[in-house]
C-alpha positions as a Markdown table, in Angstrom:
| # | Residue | x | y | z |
|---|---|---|---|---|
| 1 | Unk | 0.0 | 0.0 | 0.0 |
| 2 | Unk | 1.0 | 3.4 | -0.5 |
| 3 | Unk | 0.0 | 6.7 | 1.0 |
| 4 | Unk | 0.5 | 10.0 | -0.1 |
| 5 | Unk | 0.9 | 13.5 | 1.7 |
| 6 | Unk | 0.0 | 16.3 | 0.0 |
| 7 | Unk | 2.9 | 18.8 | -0.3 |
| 8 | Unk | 2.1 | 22.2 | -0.7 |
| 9 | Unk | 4.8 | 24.3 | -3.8 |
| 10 | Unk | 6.7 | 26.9 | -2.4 |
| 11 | Unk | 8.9 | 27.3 | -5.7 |
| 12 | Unk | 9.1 | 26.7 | -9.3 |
| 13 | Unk | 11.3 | 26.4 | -11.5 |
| 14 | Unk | 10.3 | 25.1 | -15.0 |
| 15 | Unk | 9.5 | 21.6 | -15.0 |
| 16 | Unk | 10.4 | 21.5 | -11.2 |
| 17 | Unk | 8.9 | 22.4 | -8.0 |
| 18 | Unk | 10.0 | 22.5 | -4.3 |
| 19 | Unk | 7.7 | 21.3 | -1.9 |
| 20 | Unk | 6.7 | 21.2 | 1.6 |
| 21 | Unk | 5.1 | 18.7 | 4.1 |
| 22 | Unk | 5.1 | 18.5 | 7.9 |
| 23 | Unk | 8.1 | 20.9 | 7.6 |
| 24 | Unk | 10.5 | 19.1 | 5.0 |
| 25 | Unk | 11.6 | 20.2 | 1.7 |
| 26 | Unk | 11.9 | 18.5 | -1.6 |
| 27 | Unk | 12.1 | 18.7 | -5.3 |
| 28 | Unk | 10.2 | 16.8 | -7.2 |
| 29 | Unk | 9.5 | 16.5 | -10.9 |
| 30 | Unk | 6.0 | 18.3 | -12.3 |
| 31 | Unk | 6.9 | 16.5 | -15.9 |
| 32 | Unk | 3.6 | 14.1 | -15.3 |
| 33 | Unk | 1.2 | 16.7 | -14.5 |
| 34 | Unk | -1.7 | 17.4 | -16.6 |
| 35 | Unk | -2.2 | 20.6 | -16.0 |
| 36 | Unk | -0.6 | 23.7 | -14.6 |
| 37 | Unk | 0.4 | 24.4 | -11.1 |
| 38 | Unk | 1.1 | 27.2 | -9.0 |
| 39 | Unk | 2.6 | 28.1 | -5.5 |
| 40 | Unk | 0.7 | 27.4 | -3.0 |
| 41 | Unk | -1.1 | 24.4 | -4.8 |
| 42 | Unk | -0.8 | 21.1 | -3.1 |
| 43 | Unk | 0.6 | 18.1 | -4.9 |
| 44 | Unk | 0.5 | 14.2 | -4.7 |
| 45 | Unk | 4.2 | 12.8 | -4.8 |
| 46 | Unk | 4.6 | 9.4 | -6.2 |
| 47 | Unk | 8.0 | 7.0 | -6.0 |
| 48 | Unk | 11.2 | 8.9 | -7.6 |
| 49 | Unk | 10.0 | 12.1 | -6.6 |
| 50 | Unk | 7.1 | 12.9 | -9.5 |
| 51 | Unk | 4.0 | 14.9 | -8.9 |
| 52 | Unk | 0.7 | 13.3 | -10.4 |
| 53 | Unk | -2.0 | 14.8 | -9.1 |
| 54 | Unk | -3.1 | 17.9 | -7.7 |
| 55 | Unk | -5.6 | 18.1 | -4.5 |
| 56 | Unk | -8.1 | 20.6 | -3.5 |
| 57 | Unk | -7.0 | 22.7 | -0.9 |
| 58 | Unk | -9.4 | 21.8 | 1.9 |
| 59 | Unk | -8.9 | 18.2 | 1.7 |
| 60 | Unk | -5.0 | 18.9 | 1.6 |
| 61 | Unk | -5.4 | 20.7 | 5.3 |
| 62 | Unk | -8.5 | 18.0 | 6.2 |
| 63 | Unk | -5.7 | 15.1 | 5.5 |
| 64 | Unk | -2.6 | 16.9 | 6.9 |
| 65 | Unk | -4.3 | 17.7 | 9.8 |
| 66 | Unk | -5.2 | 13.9 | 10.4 |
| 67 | Unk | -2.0 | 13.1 | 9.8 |
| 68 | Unk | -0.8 | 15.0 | 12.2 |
| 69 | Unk | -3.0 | 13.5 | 14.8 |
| 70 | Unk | -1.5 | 10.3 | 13.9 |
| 71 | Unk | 1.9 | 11.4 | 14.2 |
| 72 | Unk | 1.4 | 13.0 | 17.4 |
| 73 | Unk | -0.4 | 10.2 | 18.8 |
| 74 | Unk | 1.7 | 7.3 | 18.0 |
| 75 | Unk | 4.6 | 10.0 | 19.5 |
| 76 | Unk | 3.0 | 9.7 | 22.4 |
């Protein structure tokens, strides 16, 4: 199974993006997306680092923030 957290851009350049979850920073490749993008939007990252999907805002926070409830609960 795989699971995906959706990483919000904070920088393009061309056909690449850097992105942020939970505090970490990556760059990832936008080469499979079918459509434009934008700071700010939030991305699906698949295996080798390539965005394939973009996700509506709300659900991005509504998952993060469920996430983040796990995290902080298995921390605990």
């Amino acid at each position: 199974m795989c699971m995906a957290i959706p990483s919000r851009i904070i920088a393009l350049d061309g056909e690449m993006a850097t992105v942020e979850a939970f505090g970490r920073t990556r760059t990832v490749s936008l080469m499979l997306m079918p459509e434009p993008v934008g700071i700010g939007d939030y991305l699906l990252i698949q295996a080798g680092n390539f965005a394939s999907e973009r996700v509506d805002h709300e659900r991005a926070l509504e998952t993060l923030a469920i996430l983040g409830e796990i995290v902080d609960h298995a921390e605990n």
